[in-house]
NUNU-418133 format. One record per residue (C-alpha): residue in three letters; y, x, z. Coordinates in steps of 0.05 Angstrom, whole numbers, plus 5000, padded with zeros to 4 digits. Layout:
BEGIN
ALAYXZ;...
This chain:
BEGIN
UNK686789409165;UNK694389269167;UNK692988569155;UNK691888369229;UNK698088769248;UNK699088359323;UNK707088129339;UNK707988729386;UNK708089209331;UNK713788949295;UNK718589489301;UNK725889569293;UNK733289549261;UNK740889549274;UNK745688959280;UNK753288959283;UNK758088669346;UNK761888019334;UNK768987949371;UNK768787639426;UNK762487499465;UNK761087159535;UNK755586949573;UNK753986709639;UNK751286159688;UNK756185429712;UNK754985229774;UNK757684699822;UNK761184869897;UNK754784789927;UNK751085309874;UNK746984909834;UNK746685049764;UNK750384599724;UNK745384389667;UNK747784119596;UNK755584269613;UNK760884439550;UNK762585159545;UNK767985259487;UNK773285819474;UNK780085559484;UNK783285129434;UNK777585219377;UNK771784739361;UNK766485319378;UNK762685239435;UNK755085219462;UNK751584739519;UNK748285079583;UNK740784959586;UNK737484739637;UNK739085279691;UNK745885169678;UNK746185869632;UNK749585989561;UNK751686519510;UNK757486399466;UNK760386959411;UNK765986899355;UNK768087339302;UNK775487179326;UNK778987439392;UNK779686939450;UNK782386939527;UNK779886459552;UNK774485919558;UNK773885179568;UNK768684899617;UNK768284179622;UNK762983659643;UNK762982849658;UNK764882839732;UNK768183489741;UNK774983779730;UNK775984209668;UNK775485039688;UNK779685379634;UNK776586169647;UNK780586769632;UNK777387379585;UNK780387979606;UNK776288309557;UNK772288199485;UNK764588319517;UNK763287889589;UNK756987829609;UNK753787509682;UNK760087099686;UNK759886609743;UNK763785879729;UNK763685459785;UNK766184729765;UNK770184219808;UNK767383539825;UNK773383029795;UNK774682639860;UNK778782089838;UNK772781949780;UNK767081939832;UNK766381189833;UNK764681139769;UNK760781719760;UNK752981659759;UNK749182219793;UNK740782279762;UNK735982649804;UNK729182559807;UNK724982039784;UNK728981529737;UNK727080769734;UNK723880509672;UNK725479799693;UNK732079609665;UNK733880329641;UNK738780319579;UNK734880949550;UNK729080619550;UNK731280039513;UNK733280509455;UNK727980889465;UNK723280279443;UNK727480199390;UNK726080879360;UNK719380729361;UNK720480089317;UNK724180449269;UNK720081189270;UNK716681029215;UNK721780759165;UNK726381359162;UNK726881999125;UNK722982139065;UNK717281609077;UNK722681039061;UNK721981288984;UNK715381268934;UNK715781988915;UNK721782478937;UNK722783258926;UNK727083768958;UNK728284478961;UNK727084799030;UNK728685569044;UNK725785889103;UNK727786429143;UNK723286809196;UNK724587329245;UNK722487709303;UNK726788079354;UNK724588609403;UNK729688329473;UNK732188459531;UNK733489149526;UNK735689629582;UNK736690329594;UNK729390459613;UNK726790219542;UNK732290589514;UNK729691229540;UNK723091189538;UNK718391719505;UNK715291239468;UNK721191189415;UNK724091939416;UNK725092109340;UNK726991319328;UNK733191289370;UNK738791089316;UNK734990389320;UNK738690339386;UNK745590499361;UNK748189719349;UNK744089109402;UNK746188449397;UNK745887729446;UNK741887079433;UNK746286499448;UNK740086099467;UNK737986579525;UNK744087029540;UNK739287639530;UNK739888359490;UNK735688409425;UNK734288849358;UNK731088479292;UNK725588799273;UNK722088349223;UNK724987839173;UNK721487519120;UNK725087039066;UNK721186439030;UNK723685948987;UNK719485298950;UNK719684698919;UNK716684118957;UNK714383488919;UNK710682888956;UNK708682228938;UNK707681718993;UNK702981238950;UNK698781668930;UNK698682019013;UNK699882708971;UNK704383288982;UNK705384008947;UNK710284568959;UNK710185128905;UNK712385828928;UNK718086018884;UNK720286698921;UNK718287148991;UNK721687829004;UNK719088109069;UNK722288659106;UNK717089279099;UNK709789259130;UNK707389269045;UNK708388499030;UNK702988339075;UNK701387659070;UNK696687509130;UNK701387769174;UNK706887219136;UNK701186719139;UNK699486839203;UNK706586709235;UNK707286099183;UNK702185779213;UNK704585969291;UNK710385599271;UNK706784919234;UNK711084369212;UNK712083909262;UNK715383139261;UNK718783039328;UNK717882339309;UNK709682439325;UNK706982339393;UNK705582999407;UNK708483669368;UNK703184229365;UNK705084939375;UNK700185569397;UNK694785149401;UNK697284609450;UNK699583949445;UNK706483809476;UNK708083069487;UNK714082949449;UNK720882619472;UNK720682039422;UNK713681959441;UNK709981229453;UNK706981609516;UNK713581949538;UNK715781419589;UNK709781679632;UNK711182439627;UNK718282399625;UNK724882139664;UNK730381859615;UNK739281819619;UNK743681479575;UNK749081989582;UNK754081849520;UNK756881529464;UNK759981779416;UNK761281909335;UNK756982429301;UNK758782479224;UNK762281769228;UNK755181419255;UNK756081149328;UNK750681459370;UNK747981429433;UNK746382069475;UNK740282079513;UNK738282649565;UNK730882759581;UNK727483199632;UNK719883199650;UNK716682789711;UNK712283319737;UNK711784069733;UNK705684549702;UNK705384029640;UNK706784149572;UNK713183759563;UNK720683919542;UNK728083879573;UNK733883739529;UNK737583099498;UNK738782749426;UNK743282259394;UNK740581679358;UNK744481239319;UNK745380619342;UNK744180119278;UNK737980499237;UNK734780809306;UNK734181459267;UNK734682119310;UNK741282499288;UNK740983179323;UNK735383339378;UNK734084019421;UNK727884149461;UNK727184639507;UNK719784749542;UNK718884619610;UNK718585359642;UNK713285119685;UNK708784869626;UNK701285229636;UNK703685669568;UNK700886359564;UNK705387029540;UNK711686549520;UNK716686609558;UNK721386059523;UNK721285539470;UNK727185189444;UNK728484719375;UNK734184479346;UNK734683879292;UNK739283649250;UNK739683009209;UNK744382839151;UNK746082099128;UNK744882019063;UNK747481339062;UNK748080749113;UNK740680749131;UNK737781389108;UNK738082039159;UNK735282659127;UNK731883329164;UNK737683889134;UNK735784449188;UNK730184679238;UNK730785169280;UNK724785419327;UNK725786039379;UNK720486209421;UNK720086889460;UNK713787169474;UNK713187659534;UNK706787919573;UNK711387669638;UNK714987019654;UNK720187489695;UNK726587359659;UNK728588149668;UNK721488359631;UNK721188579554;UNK719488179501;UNK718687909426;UNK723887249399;UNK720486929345;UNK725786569306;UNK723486129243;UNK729985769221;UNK728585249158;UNK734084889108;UNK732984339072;UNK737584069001;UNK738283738946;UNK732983178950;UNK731782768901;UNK726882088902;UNK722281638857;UNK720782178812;UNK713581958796;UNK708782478781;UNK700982498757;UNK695482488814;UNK693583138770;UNK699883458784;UNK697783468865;UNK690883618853;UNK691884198796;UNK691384948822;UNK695985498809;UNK694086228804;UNK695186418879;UNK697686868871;UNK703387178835;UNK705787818849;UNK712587708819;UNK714087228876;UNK714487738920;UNK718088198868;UNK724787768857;UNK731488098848;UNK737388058906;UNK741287568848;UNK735287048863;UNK736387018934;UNK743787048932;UNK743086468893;UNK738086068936;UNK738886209008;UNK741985609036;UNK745685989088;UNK747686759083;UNK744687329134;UNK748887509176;UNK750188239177;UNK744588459237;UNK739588079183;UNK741888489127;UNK739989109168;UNK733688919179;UNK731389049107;UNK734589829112;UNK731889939184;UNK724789809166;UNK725290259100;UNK727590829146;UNK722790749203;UNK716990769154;UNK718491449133;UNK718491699213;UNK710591969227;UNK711491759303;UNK712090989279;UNK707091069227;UNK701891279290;UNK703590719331;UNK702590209276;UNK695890519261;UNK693790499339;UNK696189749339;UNK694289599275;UNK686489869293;UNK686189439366;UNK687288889325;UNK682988969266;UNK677489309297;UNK679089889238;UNK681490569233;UNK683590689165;UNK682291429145;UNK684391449072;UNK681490789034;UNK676090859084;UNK675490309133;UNK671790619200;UNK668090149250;UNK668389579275;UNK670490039332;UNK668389519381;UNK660289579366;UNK659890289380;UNK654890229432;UNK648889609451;UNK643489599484;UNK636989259482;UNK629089269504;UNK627489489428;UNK632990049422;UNK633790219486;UNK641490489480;UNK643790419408;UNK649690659374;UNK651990409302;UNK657890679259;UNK660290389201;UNK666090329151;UNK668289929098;UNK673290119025;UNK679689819047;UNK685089938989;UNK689289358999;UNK689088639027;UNK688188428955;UNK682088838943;UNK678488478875;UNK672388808911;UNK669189158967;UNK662989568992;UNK661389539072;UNK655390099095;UNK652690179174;UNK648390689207;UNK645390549266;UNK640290949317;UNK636290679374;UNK635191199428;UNK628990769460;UNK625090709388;UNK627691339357;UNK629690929293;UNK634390919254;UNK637490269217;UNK641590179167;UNK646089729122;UNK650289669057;UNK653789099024;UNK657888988967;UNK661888418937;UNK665888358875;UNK671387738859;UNK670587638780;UNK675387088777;UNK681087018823;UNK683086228810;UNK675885978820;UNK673586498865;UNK667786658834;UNK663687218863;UNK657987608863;UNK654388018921;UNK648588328946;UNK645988818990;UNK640889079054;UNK639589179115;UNK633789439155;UNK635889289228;UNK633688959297;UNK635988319312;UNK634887679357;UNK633187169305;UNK633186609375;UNK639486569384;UNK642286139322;UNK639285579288;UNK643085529223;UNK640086149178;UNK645186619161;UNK645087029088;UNK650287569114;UNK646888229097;UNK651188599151;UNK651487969205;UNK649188129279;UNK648987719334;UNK651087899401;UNK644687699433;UNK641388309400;UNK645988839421;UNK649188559496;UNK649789079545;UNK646588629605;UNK642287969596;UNK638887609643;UNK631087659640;UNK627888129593;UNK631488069516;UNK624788219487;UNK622587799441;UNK625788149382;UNK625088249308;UNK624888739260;UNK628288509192;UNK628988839129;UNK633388339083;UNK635288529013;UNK641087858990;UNK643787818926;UNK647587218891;UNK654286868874;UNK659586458901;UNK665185928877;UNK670385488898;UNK670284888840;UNK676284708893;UNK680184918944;UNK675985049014;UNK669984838980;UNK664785358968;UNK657585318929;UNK652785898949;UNK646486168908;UNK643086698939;UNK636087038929;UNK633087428990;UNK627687769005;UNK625987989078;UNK619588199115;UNK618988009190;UNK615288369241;UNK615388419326;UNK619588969347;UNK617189069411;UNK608888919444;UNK610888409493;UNK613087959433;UNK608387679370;UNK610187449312;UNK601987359294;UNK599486809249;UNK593286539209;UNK593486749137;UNK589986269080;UNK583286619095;UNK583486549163;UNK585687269184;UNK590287389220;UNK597587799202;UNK602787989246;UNK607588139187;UNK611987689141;UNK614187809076;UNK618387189047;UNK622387188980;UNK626586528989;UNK632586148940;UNK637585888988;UNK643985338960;UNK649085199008;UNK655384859008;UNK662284979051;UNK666284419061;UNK672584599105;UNK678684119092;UNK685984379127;UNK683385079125;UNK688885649108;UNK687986309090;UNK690486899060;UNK690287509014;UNK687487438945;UNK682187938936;UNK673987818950;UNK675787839023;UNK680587299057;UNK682787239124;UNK683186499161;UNK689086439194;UNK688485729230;UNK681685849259;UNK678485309300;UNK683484829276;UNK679584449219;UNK673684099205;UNK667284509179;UNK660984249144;UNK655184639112;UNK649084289076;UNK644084839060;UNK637684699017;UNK632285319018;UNK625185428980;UNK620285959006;UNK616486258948;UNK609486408952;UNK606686968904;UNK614287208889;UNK614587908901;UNK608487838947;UNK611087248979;UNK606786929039;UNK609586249047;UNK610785629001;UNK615385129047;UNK621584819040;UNK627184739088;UNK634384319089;UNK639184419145;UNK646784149165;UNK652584289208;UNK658583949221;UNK664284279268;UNK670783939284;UNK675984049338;UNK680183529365;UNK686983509395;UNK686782929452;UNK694182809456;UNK696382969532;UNK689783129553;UNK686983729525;UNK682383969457;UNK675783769449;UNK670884139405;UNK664083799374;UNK658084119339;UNK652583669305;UNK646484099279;UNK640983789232;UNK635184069207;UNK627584039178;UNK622684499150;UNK617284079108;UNK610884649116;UNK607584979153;UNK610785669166;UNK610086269220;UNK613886319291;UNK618886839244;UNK621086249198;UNK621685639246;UNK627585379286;UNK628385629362;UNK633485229394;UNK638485799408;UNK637886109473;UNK642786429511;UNK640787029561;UNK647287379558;UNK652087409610;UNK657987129562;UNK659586409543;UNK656886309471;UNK658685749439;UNK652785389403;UNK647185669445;UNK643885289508;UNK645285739571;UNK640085659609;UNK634985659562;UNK630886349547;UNK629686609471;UNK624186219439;UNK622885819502;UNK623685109451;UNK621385179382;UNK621984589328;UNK620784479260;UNK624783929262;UNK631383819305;UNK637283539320;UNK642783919361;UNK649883709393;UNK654484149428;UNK661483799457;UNK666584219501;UNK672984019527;UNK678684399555;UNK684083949596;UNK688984539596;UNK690584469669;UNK692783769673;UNK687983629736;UNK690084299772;UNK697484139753;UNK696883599808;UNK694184029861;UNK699784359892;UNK696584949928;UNK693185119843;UNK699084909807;UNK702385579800;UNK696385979783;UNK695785579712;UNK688285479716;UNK685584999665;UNK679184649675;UNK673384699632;UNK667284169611;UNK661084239572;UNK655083889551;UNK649684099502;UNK643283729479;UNK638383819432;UNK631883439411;UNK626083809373;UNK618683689344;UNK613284139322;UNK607483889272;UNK600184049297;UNK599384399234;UNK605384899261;UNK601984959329;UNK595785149295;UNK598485629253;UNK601486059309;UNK596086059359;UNK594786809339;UNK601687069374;UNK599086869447;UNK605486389451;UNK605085759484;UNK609885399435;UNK613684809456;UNK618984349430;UNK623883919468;UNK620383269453;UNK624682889508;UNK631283109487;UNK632883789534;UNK640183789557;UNK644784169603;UNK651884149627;UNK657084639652;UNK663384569687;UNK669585249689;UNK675385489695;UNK679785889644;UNK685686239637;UNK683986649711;UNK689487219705;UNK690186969634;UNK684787309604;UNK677787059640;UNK674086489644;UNK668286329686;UNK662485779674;UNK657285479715;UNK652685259676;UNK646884759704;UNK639884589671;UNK638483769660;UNK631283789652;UNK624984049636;UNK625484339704;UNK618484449716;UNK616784879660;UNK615585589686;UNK620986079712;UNK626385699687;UNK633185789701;UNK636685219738;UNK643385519753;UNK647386039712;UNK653786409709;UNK656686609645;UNK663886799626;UNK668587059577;UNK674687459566;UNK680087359511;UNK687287289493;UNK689686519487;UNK696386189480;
């Protein structure tokens, strides 16, 4: 259960004070902030930059009076400190009269027609791909990476609030970000450290985990995954730099001229390399774009330091802020090397600058590369045990030895805070709460109970039904684990029932066995690729509210067993051996057929052999026991090819047939413009078999928007034998309503579906089923519909209209439909 532990549960430790601290706004004589200006204590080489409101934090462990204010067209303010701590200072800056002739003023939209930045900016798009490590064969390097999470901008009222009485020493020390000026506490920090090796000829890379320490919550790795892979690698040279599921255009980007205005503001040395300084800013508000500036030197075209800030306006759910820092080093006259990243982002349920929130700080070092160090193609492709439990064991000499900068003291307290706090029974109930609206578990013990969230369904079998369940739940790491359900319908006066079990034998293969029943109702219309999953339900079969009557409904009893492996990574082979009997569960639905002699049966007993393979390249997970948990869902290709044999005589068996099917999902990221998704479905069943073992094309008579179902098309209304299915969806993220002024600020994003299918049905099929009344039909002519919504209404809902394309004059069909659906989204 702790494994899905969500960000706002990452609770608490103490920091220490530096010296001298200041923050504040700069602003000019007519109040406007004062963006990008040079704030440094007086007569000492540390200072800061205001961002783009013209605000900045600056702290030393030395005493200062005064500050330093300076920027290119005003006079220099030097600012008295009467004391060590000033916060909300106001700096208002001078314009330099006698300089105003020469000085430029930028506002607005900037000229890409004989603009300087643009000339270099061309340049560094000549050049991107001939610097760093891709100007070697093979290189290597040791990267350490530090992340951590902050609860900020704390006040009294959080202070004294009920919810932390017994945890108030965490309180006792708060420190300041000097990227946002705000109050904050650490309250998670997790250490890694690896070896990288990559080899551009071959297009391979590997990084070997060498060390992790992790402050408390048991080591857990999905929660570490999980904020790994918020925080992917990123090249700002790329033309767009994906973070929380979005695509920002980058700076450096071929496309930036278009999104963004440009200033050559400087010139200047940086680590004896003449660079030029360029400011950027975005052209329009509401898109997903950056402010800040970068120097690029002005021989190789190589970026030397660059900071990004996100636009504030950008259509970006529950983050408040996003900045990045990079630095470069020269290894020699035409060689600039990544040595530090730094990502902050500061998540919030409110934009308000005043509200409470979470920094998420990843900060990542990079040394002592080393290049054309060929390696085997074996070496890449060879797996290591994954893992090792004395990487997460290593002694305090091992990091003392490796980190590549020190903690500062508030980071060493992290790792004491959390060991107290654990021991408090107030925190330990609030992680459970958070931990169980996030997992859908209560743990009780090594008992798992739920999913909490299936409690209660409804349909026209059941009537109301309610289903409990729980699974073992030992650790993340589990080597195996047995899953049980009861369930009662108050309508049929049954009760249903389930059990599962699975066992990992081998740990680097993932080899596994598993088996188990279930006797239970379900809606076998609304999917077309079978599923195996002993305790799998659809939500078609238990939905509160559908539209029409959900009657046409099946009773299944299905008894699995068989065994899994991964020959390599994110490729899985599947033998399994089922046996299930079919039969109607309600009277206005048949499932009635012609047996060999002519009689007719209304019930189906089928023993089938079913080999599948899971192809899914890019996909990350984590944990190491039978059960893993995918931490980059819906951002990698997926393909299944499935071969099945009905046997007849097995076990009673009633049918003799043969069936292949295929699926192939992939989501795409269209640069500026949005993310596409794209489902291709495939399938054929060579005999003749009942209405329970052919292909509806999924229906959808719910009132949510189901991906992979046809919305306005009842259960069982098409039935095929053969088909072909296609589902594409594409959200633009709000970059039409951006440019509607009077829909800008409400973030909407636009929504656009369209879903086909084609389908045939062999005589022999028809003939077979004429028993259950059914007038069975397949979309010879290709049926299709389309939908057009809206997402991200008060962050949370989205609403689809969903519209039929033909087969319109088939009876009581549905034209028009409404569907929507509620979630959490970046």
């Amino acid at each position: 259960m702790k494994q899905n532990l969500p960000l706002f549960l990452l609770f608490f430790t103490s920091i220490l004070f530096a010296q001298t601290k200041v923050s504040g706004v700069v602003k000019d004589t007519f109040g406007e902030p004062v963006a990008f200006a040079n704030v440094i204590f007086k007569d000492s080489n540390e200072g800061t930059i205001t961002n783009e409101n013209g605000r900045f934090y600056l702290e030393s462990d030395s005493t200062h009076d005064a500050i330093w204010v300076s920027f290119v067209g005003y006079k220099l303010n030097t600012f008295p400190l009467s004391q060590k701590v000033s916060y909300n200072l106001e700096v208002v800056l001078e314009e330099e009269v006698e300089s105003l002739g020469e000085v430029v003023v930028y506002s607005g939209k900037t000229s890409k027609k004989d603009n300087p930045a643009i000339v270099i900016l061309r340049k560094i798009w000549e050049n991107r791909r001939q610097n760093g490590v891709k100007k070697f064969k093979q290189y290597q390097y040791d990267k350490y990476e530090k992340l951590e999470f902050d609860l900020n901008t704390i006040d009294s009222s959080l202070i004294k609030s009920r919810i932390f009485k017994g945890m108030e020493f965490v309180w006792e020390q708060i420190d300041t970000s000097n990227i946002t000026g705000n109050s904050y506490l650490p309250i998670f920090i997790n250490e890694a450290y690896s070896k990288v090796y990559g080899d551009n000829l071959l297009r391979e890379e590997k990084e070997i985990l060498e060390g992790n320490k992790n402050s408390g919550f048991e080591n857990n790795q999905t929660l570490i995954a999980f904020i790994k892979d918020m925080y992917k690698e990123y090249d700002v040279y790329d033309n767009y730099l994906k973070f929380f599921d979005k695509a920002f255009t980058s700076p450096l980007s071929r496309t930036g001229v278009d999104v963004y205005n440009y200033v050559l503001l400087d010139s200047a040395f940086r680590d004896n390399k003449w660079c030029y300084n360029i400011v950027y800013y975005p052209r329009r508000k509401n898109e997903l774009t950056f402010k800040g500036d970068f120097w690029v030197n002005d021989s190789t075209w190589a970026i030397k330091e660059i900071n990004l800030r996100a636009s504030k306006s950008a259509n970006l759910n529950w983050v408040r802020e996003v900045y990045i820092e990079q630095e470069f080093e020269v290894l020699n006259d035409s060689i600039f090397l990544i040595t530090r990243d730094y990502f902050l982002s500061d998540f919030s349920l409110r934009k308000k600058e005043k509200a409470q929130g979470i920094y998420g700080k990843r900060t990542t070092l990079f040394d002592h590369y080393e290049f054309d160090i060929p390696k085997d193609k074996s070496f890449y492709k060879e797996q290591i045990d994954p893992y090792n439990e004395d990487i997460y064991m290593r002694p305090d000499e091992f990091w003392e030895e490796r980190r590549m900068e020190k903690l500062s003291r508030d980071e060493k307290g992290v790792y004491n805070m959390l060991d107290t706090l654990k021991t408090i029974p107030r925190f330990k109930s609030l992680y459970n709460i958070g931990a169980t609206l996030a997992s859908g578990y209560y743990q009780v013990g090594n008992i798992d109970v739920g999913p909490v969230f299936s409690i209660f369904g409804f349909n026209e079998a059941e009537g109301l039904r309610i289903r409990l369940g729980g699974r073992t739940y030992f650790s993340q790491n589990d080597p195996w684990r047995v899953e049980v359900f009861g369930a009662y319908g108050f309508k049929d006066r049954r009760f249903k029932h389930g059990v599962s079990a699975k066992w990992l034998l081998d740990r680097k293969s993932r080899l596994t066995i598993f088996g188990g029943n279930r006797k239970d109702v379900e809606q076998t219309g609304a999917s077309l690729t079978n599923s195996n999953d002993v305790l799998g339900r659809n939500l078609a079969s238990s939905a509160l509210i559908t539209v029409g009557a959900n009657d046409k409904l099946t009773r299944v009893n299905l008894t699995a067993a068989g065994l899994s492996i991964d020959p390599v990574k994110n490729l899985q082979i599947r033998l399994t051996g089922t046996y299930r009997t079919l039969e109607s569960a309600t009277d206005t639905f048949s499932l009635k057929y012609f047996d060999e002699n002519g009689g007719i049966q209304s019930k189906i007993s089928q023993p089938e052999l079913d080999l599948g393979l899971y192809y899914s390249p890019n996909r990350k997970t984590s944990g190491y026991g039978v059960e893993q948990t995918v931490i980059n869902d819906g951002d990698f290709p997926t393909f299944y090819v499935g071969y099945t044999q009905g046997l007849k005589d097995v076990l009673g068996g009633d049918f003799n047939y043969s069936r292949i099917q295929g699926l192939y999902f992939q989501p795409w990221n269209i640069g500026g413009i949005g993310r596409l998704y794209t489902t291709v479905e495939a399938g054929k069943i060579f005999d003749p078999v009942p209405l329970g073992l052919l292909s509806p094309i999924p229906g959808n008579q719910t009132l949510f928007s189901i991906y992979n179902s046809f919305t306005n098309l009842d259960f069982y209304e098409f039935v095929s034998d053969t088909y072909l299915s296609m589902h594409m969806q594409h959200n633009f993220g709000g970059r039409l309503f951006s440019r509607i002024p009077w829909l800008r600020k409400l973030n909407l994003r636009e929504i656009v579906g369209v879903r086909a299918a084609y389908g045939s049905l062999s005589d022999e099929n028809i003939a077979l089923n004429q028993p259950n009344g059914l007038l069975l039909q397949a979309p010879t002519k290709g049926y299709w519909e389309w939908s057009v919504g809206v997402g991200n209404i008060f962050k949370i809902f989205r609403i689809d209209f969903n519209f039929r394309g033909n087969y319109l004059d088939n009876p009581d069909v549905r034209r028009f439909g409404v569907t929507g659906e509620f979630g959490f989204s970046f």
